[in-house]
DOTOR-869024 format. One record per atom (N, C-alpha, C): x, y, z; residue in one letter. Coordinates in Angstrom, 1 decimal. Last residue first. Example, Ala and Ser with C-alpha at 12.3 -4.5 7.8 and 13.67 -1.06 7.14 Angstrom:
BEGIN
      px      py      pz  residuo
    12.8    -2.2     7.1        s
    13.7    -1.1     7.1        s
    12.9     0.0     7.9        s
    13.2    -5.7     7.8        a
    12.3    -4.5     7.8        a
    13.2    -3.3     7.8        a
This chain:
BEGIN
      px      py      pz  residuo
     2.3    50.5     5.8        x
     3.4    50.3     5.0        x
     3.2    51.3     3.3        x
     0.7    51.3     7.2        x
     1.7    51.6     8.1        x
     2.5    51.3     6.9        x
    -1.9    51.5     6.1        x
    -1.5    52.4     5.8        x
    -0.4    52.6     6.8        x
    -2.1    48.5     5.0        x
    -1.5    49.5     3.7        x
    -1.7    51.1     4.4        x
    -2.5    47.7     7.5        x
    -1.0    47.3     6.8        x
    -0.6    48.1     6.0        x
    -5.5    48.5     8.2        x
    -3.8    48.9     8.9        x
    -2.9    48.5     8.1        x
    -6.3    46.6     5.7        x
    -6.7    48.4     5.6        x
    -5.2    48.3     6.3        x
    -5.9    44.5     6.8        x
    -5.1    44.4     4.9        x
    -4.9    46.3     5.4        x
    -7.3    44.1     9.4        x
    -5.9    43.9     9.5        x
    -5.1    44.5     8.0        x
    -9.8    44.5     8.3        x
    -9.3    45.4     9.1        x
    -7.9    45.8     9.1        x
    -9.9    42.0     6.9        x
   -10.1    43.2     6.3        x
    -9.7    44.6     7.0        x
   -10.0    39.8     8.7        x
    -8.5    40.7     7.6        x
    -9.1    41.6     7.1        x
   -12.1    40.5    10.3        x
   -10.9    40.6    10.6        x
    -9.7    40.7     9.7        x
   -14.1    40.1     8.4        x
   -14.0    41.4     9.0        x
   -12.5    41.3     9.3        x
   -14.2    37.5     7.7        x
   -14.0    38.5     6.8        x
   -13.5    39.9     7.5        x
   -14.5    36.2    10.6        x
   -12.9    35.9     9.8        x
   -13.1    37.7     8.7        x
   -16.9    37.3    10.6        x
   -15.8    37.6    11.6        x
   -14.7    38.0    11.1        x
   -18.2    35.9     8.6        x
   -17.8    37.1     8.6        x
   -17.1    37.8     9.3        x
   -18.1    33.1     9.9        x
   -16.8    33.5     8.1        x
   -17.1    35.0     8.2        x
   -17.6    32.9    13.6        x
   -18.1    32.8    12.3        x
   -17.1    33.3    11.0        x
   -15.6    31.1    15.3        x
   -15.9    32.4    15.3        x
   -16.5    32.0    13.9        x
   -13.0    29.5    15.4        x
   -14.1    29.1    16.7        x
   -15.1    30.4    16.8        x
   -10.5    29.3    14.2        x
   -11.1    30.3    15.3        x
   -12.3    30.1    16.1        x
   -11.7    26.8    12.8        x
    -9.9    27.1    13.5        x
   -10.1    28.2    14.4        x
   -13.9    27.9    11.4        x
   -14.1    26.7    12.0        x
   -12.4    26.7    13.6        x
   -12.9    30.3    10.5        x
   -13.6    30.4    11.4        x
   -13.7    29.1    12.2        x
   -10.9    28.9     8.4        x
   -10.5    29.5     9.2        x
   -11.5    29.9    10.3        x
   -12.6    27.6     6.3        x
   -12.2    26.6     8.0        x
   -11.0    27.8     8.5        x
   -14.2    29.9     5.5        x
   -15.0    28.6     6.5        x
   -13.8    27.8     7.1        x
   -12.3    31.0     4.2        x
   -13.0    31.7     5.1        x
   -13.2    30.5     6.1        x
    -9.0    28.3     3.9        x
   -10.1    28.8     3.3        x
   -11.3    29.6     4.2        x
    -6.1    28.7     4.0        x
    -6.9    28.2     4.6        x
    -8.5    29.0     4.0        x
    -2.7    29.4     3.7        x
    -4.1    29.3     2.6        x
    -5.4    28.6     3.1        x
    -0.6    30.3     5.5        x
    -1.4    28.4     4.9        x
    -2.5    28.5     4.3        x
    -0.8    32.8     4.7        x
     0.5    32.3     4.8        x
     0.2    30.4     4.8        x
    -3.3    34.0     4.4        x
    -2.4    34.4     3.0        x
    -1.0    33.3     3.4        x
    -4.8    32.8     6.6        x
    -5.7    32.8     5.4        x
    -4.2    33.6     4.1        x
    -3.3    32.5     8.8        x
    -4.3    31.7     8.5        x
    -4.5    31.7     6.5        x
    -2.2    35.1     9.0        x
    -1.2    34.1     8.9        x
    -2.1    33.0     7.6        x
    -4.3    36.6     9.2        x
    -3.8    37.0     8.2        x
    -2.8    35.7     7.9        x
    -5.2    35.3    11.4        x
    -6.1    35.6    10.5        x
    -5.2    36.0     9.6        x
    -3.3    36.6    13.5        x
    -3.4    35.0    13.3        x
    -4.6    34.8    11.9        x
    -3.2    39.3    13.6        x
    -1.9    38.4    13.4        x
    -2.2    37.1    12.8        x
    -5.6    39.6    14.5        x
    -5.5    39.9    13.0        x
    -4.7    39.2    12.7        x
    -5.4    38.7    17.4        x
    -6.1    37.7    16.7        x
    -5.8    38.4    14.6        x
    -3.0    40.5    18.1        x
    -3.0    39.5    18.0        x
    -3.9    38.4    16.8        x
    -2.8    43.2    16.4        x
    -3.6    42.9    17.5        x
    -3.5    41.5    16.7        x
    -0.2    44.4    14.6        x
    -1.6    44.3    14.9        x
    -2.4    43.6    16.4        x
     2.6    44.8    14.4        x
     1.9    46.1    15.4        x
     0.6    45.5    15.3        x
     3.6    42.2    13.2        x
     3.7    42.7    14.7        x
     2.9    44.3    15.7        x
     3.1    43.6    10.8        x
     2.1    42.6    10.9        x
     2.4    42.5    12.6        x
     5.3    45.4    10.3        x
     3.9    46.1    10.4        x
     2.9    45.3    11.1        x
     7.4    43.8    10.6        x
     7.3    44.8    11.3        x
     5.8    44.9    11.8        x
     6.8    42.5     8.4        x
     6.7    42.0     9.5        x
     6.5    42.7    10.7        x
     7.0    45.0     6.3        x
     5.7    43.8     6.6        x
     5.5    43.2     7.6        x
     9.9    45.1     6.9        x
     8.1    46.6     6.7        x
     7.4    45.9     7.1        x
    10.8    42.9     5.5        x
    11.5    43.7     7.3        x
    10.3    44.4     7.7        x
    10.0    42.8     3.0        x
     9.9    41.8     3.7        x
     9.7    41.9     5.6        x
    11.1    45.0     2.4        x
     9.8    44.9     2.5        x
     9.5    44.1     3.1        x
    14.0    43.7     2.4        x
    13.9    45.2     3.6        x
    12.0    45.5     3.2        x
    14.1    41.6     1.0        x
    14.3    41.4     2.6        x
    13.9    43.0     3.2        x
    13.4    42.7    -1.3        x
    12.6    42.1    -0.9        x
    12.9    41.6     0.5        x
    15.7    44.8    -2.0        x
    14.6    45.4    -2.0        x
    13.7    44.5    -1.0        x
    18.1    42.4    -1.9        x
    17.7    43.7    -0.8        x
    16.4    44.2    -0.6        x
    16.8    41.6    -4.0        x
    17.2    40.8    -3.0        x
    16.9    41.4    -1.8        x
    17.7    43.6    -5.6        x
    16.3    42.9    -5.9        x
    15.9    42.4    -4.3        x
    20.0    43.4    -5.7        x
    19.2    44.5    -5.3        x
    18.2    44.4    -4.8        x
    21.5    41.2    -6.2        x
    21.3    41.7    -5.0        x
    20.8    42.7    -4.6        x
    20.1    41.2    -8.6        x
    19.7    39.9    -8.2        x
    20.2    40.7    -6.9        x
    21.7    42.7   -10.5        x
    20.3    43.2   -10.5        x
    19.8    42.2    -9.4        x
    24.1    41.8    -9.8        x
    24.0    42.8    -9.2        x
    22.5    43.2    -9.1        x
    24.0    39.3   -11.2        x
    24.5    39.2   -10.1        x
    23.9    40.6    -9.3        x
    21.3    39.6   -13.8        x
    22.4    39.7   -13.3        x
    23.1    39.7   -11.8        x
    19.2    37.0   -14.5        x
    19.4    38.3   -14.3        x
    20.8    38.4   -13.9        x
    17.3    34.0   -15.0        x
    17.8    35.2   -16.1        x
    18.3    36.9   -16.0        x
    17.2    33.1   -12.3        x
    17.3    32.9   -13.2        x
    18.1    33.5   -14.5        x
    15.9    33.9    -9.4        x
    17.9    34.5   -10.0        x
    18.1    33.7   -11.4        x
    14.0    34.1    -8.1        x
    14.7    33.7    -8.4        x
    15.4    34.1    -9.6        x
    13.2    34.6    -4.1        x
    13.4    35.2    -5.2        x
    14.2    34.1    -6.5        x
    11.5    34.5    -1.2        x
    12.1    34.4    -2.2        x
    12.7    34.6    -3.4        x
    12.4    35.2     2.4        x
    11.8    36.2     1.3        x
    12.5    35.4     0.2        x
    10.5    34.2     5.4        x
    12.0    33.8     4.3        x
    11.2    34.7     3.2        x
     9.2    34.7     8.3        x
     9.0    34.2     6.8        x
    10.0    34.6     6.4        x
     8.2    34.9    11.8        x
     9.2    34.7    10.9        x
     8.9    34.4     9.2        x
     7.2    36.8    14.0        x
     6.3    36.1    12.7        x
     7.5    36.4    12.1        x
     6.1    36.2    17.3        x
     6.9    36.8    16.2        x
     6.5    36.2    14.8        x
     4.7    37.2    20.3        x
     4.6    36.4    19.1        x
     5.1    37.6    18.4        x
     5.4    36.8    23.8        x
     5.3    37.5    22.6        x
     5.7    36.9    21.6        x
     3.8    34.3    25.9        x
     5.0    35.1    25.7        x
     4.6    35.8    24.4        x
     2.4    33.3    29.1        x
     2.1    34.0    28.3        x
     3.9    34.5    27.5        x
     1.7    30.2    29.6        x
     3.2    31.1    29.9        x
     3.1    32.2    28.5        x
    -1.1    29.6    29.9        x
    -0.6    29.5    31.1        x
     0.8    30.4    31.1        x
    -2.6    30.3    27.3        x
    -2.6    30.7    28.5        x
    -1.8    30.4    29.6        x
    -0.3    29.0    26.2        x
    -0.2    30.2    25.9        x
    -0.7    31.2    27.2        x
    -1.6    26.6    26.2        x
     0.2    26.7    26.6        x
     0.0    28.1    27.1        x
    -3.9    27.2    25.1        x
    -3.8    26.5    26.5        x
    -2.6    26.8    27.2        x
    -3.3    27.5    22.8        x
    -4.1    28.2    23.2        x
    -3.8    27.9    24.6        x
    -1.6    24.8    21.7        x
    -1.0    26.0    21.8        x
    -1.6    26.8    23.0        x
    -4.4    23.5    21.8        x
    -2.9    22.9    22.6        x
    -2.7    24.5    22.7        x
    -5.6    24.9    20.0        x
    -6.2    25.0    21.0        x
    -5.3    24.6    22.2        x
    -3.9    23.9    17.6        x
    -3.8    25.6    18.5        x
    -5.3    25.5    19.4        x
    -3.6    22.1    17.4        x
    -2.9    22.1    17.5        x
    -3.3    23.4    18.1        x
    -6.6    21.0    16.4        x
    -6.0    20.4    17.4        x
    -5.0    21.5    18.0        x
    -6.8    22.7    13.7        x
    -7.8    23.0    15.4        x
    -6.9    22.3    16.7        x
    -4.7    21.3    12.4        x
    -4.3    22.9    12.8        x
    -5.5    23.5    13.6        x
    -5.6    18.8    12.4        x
    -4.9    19.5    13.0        x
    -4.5    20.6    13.1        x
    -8.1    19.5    10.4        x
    -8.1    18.8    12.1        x
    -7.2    19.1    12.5        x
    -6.8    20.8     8.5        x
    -7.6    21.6     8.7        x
    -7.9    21.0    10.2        x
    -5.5    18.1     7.2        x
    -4.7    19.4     7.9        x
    -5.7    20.6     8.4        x
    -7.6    16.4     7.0        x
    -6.8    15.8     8.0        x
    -6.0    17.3     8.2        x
   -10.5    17.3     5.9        x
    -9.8    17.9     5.8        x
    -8.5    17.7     6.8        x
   -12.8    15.3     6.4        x
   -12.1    15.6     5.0        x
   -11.3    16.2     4.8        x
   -12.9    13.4     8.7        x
   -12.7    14.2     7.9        x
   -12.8    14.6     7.1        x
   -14.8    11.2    11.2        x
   -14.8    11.3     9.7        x
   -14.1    12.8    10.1        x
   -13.6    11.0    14.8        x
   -14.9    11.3    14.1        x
   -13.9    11.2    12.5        x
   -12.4     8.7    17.3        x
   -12.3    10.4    16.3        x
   -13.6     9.9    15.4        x
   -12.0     6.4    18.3        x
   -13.5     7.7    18.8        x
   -13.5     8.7    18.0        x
    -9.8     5.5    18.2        x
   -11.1     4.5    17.8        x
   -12.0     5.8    17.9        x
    -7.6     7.2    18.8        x
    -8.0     7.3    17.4        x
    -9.1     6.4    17.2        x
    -6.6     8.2    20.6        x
    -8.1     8.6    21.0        x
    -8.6     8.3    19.7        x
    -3.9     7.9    20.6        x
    -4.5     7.2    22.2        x
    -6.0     7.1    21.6        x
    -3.3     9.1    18.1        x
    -2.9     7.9    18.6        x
    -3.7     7.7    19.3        x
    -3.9    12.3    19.2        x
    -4.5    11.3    18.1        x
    -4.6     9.9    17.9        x
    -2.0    12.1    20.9        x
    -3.6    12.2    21.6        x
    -3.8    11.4    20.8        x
     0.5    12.5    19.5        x
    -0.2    11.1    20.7        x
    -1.4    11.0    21.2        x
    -0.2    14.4    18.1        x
    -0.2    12.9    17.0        x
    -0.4    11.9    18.4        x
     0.1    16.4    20.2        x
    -1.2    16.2    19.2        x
    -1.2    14.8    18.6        x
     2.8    16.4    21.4        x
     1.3    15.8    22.0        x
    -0.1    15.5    21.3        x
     3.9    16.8    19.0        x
     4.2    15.1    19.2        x
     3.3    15.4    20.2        x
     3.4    19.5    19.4        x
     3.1    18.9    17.9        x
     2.9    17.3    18.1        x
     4.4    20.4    21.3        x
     2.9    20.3    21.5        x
     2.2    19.5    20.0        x
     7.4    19.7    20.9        x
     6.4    19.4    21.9        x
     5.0    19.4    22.0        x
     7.3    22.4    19.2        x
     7.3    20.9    18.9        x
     7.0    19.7    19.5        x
     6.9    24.4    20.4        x
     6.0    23.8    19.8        x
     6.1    22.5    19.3        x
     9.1    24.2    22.3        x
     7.7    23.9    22.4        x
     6.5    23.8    21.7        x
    11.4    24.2    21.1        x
    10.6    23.0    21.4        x
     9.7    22.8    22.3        x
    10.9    26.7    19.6        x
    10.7    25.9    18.9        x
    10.5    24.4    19.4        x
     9.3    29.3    21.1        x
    10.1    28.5    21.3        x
    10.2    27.1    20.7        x
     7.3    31.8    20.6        x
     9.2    31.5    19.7        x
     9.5    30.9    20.6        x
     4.0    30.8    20.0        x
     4.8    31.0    20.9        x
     6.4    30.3    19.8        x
     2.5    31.2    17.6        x
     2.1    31.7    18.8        x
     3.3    31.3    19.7        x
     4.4    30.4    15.2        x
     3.4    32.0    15.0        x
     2.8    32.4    16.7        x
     4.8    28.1    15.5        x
     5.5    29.2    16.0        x
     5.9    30.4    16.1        x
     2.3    26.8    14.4        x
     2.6    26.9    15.8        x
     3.6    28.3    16.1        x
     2.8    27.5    11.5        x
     1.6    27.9    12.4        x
     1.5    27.8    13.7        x
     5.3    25.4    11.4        x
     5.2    27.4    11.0        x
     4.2    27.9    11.7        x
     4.2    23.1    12.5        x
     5.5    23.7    12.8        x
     5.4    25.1    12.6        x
     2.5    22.5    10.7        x
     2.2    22.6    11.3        x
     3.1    23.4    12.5        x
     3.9    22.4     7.9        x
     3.7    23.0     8.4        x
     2.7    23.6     9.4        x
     5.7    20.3     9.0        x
     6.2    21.1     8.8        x
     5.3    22.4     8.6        x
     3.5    17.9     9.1        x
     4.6    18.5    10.5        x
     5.4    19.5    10.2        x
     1.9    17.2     6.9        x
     1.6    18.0     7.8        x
     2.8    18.2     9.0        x
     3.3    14.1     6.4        x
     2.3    15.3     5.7        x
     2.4    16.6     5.8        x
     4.6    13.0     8.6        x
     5.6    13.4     7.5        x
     4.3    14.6     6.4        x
     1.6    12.3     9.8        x
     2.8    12.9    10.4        x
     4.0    14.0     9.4        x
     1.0    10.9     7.7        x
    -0.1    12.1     8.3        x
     1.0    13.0     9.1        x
     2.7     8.8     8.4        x
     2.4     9.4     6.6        x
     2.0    10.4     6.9        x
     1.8     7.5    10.4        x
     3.5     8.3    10.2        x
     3.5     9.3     8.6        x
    -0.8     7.0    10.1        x
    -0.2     8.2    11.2        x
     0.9     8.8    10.7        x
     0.1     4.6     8.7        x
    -0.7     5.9     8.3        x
    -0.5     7.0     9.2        x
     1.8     3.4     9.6        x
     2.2     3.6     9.2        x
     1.2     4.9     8.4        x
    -0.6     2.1    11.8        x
     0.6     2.9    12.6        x
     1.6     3.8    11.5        x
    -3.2     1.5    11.7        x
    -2.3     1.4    11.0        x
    -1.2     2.7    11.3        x
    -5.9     2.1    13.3        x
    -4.9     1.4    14.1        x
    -3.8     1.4    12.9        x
    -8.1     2.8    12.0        x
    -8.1     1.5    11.9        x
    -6.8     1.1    12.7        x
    -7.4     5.4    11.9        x
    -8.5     5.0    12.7        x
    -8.2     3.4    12.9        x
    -5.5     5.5     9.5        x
    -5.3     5.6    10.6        x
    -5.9     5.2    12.0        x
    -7.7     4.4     7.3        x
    -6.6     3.6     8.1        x
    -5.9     4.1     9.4        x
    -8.8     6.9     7.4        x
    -9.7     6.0     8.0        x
    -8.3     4.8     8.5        x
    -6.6     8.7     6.5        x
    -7.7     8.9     8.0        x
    -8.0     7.6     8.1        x
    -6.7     7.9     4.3        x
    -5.3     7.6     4.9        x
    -5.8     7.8     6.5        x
    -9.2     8.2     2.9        x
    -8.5     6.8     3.2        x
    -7.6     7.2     4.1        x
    -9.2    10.6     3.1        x
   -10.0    10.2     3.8        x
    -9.0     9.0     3.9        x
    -6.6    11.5     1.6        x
    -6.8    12.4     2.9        x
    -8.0    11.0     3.7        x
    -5.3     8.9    -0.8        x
    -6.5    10.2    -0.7        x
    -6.5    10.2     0.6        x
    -1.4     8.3    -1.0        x
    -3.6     7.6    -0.6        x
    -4.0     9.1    -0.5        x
     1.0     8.3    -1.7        x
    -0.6     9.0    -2.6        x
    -2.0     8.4    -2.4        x
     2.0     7.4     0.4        x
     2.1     9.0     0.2        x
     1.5     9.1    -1.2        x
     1.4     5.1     0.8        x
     0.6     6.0     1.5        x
     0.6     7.2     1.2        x
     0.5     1.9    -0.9        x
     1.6     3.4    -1.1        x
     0.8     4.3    -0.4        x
     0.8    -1.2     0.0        x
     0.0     0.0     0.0        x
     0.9     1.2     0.0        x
């Protein structure tokens, strides 16, 4: 059985079924960037990582009672930040928002390529900046919906808040950005 092209349900349902190598598939799936989204709420990497191997062990312990998916990374990124949510409450720390700036260097010159370069780490610098002055929950709505592409509905589903909420809230958050940046 080839796991890294089973369909999302199947690989769920064998997991349910106790198949230990589907987990590990679900695992290798999803752990990276489940990883980015965690350490959007707290900069300590082994804690989120920590809360990442609490998630797959819940999962593990509680896997005869889980309910149907369709969305195995939309489950864990509720799983994972309600953990988080909990951590968070107890050791409150300040959230940072790391991203890598890309670029490629194909058909240009050395020097047009470290400008370029420049230009997109020091907007890159604005942005983050700017995305640090919002109010937490925009922070997390903006991540949500432009940095893992999560769709209105399961970003509210992940917030635990309605789709106009969600709407409202980047909408507020896009306005502030374009006029700090």
């Amino acid at each position: 059985m080839n796991y890294a092209t089973m369909p999302e349900a199947s690989l769920w349902q064998a997991f349910k079924q106790s198949d230990a190598q589907a987990l590990s598939e679900i695992y290798e799936r999803f752990v990276n960037e489940l990883y980015n989204y965690g350490y959007h709420f707290v900069m300590d990497a082994a804690q989120v990582q920590d809360a990442i191997q609490d998630v797959f062990a819940d999962l593990w312990r509680t896997r005869e009672q889980l309910s149907d998916t369709t969305s195995i990374k939309y489950y864990l990124f509720c799983c994972l930040r309600r953990r988080l949510v909990r951590l968070r409450e107890t050791d409150a720390r300040t959230t940072l928002w790391v991203e890598d700036g890309q670029h490629d260097p194909h058909t240009e010159s050395a020097e047009h390529v470290m400008i370029k370069v420049e230009e997109s780490v020091q907007q890159m610098k604005r942005l983050q900046q700017a995305i640090a002055t919002l109010p937490f929950r925009q922070q997390e709505v903006i991540r949500l919906r432009f940095y893992d592409d999560f769709s209105w509905a399961e970003i509210a589903g992940i917030l635990q808040i309605n789709e106009q909420s969600v709407r409202n809230l980047v909408q507020r958050a896009v306005l502030k950005l374009r006029t700090i940046c």
